[in-house]
Short mmCIF file of the C-alpha atoms (twelve columns), coordinates in Angstrom:
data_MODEL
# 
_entry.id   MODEL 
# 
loop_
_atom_site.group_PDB 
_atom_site.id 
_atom_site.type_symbol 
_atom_site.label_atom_id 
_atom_site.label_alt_id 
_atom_site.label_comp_id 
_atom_site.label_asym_id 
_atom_site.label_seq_id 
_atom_site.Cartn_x 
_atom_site.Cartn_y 
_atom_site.Cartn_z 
_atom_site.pdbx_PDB_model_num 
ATOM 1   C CA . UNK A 1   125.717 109.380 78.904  1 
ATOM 2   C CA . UNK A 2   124.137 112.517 79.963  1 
ATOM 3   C CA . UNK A 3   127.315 114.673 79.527  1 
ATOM 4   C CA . UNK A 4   127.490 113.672 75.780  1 
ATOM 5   C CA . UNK A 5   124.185 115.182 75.164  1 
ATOM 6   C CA . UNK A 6   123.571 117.922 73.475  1 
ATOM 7   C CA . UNK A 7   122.427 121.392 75.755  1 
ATOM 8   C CA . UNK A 8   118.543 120.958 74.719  1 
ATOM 9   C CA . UNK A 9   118.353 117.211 75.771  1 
ATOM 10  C CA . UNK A 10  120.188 118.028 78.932  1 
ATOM 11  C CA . UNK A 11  118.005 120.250 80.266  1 
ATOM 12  C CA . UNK A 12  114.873 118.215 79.244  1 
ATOM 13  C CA . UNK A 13  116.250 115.325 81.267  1 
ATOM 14  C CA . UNK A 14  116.591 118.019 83.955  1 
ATOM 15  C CA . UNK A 15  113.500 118.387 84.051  1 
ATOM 16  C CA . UNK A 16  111.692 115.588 83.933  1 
ATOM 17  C CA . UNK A 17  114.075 114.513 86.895  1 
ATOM 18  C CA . UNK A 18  113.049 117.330 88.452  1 
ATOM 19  C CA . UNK A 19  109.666 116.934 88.366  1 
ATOM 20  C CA . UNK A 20  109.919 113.080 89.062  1 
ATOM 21  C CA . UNK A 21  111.164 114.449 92.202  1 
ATOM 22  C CA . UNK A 22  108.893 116.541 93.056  1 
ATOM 23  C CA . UNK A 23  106.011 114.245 92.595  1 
ATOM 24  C CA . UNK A 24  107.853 111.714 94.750  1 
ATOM 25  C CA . UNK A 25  108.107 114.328 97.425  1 
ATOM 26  C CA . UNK A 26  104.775 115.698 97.338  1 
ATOM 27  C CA . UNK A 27  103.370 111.819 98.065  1 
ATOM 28  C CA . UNK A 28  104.951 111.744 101.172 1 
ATOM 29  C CA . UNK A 29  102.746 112.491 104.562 1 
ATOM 30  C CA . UNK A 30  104.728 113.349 107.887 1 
ATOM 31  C CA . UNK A 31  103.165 113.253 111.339 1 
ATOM 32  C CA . UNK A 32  102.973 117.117 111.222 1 
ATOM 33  C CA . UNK A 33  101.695 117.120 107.659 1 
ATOM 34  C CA . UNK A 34  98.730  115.376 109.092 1 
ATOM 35  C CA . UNK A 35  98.399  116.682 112.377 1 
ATOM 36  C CA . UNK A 36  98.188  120.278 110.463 1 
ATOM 37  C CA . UNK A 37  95.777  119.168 107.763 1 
ATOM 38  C CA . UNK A 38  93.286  117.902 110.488 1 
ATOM 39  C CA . UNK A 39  93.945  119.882 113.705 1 
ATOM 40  C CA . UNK A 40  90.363  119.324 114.908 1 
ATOM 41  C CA . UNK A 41  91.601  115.021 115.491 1 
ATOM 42  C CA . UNK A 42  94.593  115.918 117.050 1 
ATOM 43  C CA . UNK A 43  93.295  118.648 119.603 1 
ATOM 44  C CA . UNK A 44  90.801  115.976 120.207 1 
ATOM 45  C CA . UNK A 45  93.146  113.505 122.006 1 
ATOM 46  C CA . UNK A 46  94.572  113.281 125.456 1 
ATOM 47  C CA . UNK A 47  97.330  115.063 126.165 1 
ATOM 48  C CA . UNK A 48  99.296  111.547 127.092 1 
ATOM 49  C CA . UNK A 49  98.452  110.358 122.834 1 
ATOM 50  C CA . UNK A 50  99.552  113.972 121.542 1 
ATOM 51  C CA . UNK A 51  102.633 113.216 123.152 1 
ATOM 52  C CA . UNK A 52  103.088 109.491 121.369 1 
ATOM 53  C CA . UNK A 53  101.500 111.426 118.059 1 
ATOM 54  C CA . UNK A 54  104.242 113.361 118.231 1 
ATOM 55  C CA . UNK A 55  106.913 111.157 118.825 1 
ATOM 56  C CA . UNK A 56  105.356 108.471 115.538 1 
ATOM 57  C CA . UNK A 57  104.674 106.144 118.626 1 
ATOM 58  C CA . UNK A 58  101.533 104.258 119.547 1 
ATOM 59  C CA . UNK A 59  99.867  102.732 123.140 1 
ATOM 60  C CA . UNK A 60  97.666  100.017 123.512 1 
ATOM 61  C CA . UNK A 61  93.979  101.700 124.165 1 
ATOM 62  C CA . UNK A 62  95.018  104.138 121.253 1 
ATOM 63  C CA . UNK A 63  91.979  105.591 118.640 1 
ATOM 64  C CA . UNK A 64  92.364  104.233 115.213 1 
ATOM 65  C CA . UNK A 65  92.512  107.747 114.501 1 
ATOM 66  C CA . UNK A 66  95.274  108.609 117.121 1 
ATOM 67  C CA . UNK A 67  96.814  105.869 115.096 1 
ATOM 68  C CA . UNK A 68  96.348  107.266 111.967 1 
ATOM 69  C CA . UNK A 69  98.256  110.376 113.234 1 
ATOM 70  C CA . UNK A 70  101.111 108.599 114.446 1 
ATOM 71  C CA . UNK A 71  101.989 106.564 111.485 1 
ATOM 72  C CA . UNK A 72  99.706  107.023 108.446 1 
ATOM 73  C CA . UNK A 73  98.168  105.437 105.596 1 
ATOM 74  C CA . UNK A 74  98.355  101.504 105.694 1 
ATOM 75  C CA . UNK A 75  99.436  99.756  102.867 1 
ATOM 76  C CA . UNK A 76  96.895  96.539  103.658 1 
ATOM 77  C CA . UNK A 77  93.893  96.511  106.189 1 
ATOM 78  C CA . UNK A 78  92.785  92.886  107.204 1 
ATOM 79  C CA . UNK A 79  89.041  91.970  108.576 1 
ATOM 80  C CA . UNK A 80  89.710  89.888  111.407 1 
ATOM 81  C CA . UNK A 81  88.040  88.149  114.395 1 
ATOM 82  C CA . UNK A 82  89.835  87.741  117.962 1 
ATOM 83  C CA . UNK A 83  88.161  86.511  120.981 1 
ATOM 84  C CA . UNK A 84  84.776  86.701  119.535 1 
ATOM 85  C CA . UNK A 85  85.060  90.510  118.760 1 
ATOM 86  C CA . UNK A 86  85.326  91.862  114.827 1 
ATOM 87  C CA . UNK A 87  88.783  93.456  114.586 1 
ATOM 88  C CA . UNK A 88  90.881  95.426  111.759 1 
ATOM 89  C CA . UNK A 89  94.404  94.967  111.112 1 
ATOM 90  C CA . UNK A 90  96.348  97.776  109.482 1 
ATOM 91  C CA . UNK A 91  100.021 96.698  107.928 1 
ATOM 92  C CA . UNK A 92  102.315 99.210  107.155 1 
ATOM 93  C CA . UNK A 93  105.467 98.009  104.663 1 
ATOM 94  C CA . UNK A 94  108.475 99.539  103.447 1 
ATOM 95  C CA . UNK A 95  110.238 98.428  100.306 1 
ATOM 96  C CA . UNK A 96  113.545 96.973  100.197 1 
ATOM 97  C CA . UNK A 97  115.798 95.983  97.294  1 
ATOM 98  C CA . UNK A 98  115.475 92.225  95.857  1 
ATOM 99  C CA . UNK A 99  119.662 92.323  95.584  1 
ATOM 100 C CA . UNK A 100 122.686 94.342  95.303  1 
ATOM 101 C CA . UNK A 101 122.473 96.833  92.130  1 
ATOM 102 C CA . UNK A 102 121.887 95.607  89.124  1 
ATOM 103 C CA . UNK A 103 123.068 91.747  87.842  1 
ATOM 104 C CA . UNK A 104 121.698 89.440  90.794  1 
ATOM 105 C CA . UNK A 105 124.305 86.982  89.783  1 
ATOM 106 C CA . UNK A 106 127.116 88.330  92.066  1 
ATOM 107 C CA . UNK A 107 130.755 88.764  91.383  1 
ATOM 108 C CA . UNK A 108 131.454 84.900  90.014  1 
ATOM 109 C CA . UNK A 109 129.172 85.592  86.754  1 
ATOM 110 C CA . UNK A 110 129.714 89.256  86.126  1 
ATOM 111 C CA . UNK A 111 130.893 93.002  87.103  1 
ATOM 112 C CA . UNK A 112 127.864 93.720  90.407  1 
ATOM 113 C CA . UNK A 113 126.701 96.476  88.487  1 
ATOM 114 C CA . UNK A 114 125.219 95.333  85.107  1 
ATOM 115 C CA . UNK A 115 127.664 92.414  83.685  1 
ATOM 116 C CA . UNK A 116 129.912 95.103  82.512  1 
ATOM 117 C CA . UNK A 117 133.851 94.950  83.620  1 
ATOM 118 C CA . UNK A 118 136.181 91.582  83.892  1 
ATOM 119 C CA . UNK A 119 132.916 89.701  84.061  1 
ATOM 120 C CA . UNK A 120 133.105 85.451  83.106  1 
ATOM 121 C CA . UNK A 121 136.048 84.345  84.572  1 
ATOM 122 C CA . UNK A 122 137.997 87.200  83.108  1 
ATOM 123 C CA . UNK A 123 136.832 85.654  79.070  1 
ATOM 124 C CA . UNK A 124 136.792 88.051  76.864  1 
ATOM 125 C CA . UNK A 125 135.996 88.187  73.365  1 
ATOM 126 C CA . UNK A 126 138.241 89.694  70.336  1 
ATOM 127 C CA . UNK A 127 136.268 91.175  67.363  1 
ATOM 128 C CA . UNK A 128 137.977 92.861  64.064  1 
ATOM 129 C CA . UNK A 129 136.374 95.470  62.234  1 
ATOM 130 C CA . UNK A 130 138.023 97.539  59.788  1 
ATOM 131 C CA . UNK A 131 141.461 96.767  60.952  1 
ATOM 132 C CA . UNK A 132 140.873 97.651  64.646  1 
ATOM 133 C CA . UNK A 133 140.586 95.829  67.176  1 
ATOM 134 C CA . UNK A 134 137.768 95.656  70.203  1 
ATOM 135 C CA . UNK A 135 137.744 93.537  73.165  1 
ATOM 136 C CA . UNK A 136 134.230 92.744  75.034  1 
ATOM 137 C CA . UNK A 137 134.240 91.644  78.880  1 
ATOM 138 C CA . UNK A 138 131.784 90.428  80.535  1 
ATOM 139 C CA . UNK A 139 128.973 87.579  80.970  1 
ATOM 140 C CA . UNK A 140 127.842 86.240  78.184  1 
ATOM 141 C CA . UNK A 141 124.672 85.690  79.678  1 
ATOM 142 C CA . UNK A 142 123.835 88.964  81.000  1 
ATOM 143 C CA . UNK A 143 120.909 89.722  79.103  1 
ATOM 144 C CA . UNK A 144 120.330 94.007  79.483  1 
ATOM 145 C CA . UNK A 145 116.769 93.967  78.867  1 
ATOM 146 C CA . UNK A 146 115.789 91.324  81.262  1 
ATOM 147 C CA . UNK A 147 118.213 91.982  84.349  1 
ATOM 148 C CA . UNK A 148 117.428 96.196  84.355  1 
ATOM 149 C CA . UNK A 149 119.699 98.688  86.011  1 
ATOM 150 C CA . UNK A 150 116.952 99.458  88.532  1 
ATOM 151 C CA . UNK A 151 116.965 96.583  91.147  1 
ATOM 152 C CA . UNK A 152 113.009 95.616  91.788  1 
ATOM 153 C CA . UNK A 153 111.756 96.292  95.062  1 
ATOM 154 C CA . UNK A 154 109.748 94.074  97.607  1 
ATOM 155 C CA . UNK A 155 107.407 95.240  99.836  1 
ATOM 156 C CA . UNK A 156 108.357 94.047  103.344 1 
ATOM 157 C CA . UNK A 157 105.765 94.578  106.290 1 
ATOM 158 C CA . UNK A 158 107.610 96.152  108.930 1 
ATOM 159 C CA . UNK A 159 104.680 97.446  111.150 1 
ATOM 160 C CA . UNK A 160 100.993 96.139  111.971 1 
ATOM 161 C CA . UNK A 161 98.112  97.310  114.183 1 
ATOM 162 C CA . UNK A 162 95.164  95.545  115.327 1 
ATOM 163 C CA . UNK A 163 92.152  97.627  116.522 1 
ATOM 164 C CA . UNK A 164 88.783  95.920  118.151 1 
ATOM 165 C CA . UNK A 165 85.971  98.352  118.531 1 
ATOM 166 C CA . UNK A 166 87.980  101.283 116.826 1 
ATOM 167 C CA . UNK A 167 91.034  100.884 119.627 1 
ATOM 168 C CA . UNK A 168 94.345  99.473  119.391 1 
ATOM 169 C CA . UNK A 169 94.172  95.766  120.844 1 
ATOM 170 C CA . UNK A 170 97.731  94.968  119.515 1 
ATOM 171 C CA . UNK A 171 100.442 96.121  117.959 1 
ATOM 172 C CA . UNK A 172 103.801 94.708  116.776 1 
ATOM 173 C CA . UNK A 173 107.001 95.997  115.012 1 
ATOM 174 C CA . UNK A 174 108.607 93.437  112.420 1 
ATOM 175 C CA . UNK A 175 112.661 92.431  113.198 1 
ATOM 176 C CA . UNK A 176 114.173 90.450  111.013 1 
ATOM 177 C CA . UNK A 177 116.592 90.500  108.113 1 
ATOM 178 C CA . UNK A 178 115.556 93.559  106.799 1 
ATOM 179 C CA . UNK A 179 117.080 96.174  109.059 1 
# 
């Protein structure tokens, strides 16, 4: 669609990609983005949890801070209570796609990427106009504003972290079906 567009649209939609980009890139936080934005935590450790900081790992024993370091922002902290002590839980998630692109049908109903194609058992529909001719394929179900182009996303914990007294007591790594 974009090549049909005229030069002034083109490059509007440039931009605005562009700059969708760029704020998607600028959100992002790295281990060394951190470590270099606070130096004064990091040169604070032992030499052992610069070593995991480095490497995105954590230890048992860890700082919450150490932590931070290693793997960022959480997406969820949790108030807990194990063995009598007040603890913290930090979850970390990724998000994953609910189903393949577009129509969450599958190949039976529809074309996998929007109902488009061969789609219902090959039906398709004849329509005159003006002494031509069209043929449609697809579902007739597919509804375009309800089933969008952009599959939704899930958030899926993949990482958690609990810390008792500011110190990691436990830590696990999600496995499962999502990667």
């Amino acid at each position: 669609m974009i090549f049909w567009m005229n030069s002034q649209m083109r490059s509007r939609a440039l931009m605005l990609g562009l700059a969708a980009g760029a704020l998607t890139l600028t959100g992002c936080s790295t281990v060394e983005s951190r470590i270099s934005e606070h130096p004064e935590i990091y040169h604070n450790l032992s030499a052992r949890d610069q070593a995991f900081v480095n490497e995105g790992r954590i230890r048992s024993g860890m700082s919450s801070d150490a932590v931070w370091l290693a793997w960022g922002n959480p997406e969820r902290r949790f108030a807990g209570n194990m063995r009598g002590r007040e603890t913290e839980t930090w979850v970390y998630v990724r998000y994953e796609t609910a189903y393949p692109y577009g129509y969450p049908y599958g190949y039976p109903y529809g074309y996998p990427y929007g109902g488009f194609g061969f789609g219902y058992a090959g039906i398709g529909i004849t329509h005159a106009y003006h002494g031509r001719h069209f043929a449609f394929y697809g579902d007739p179900f597919f509804d375009p504003f309800f089933y969008s182009y952009i599959p939704p996303s899930i958030p899926v914990p993949y990482k958690t972290v609990t810390f008792a007294n500011g110190r990691v007591v436990s830590f696990q790594y999600m496995i499962g079906p999502y990667r």
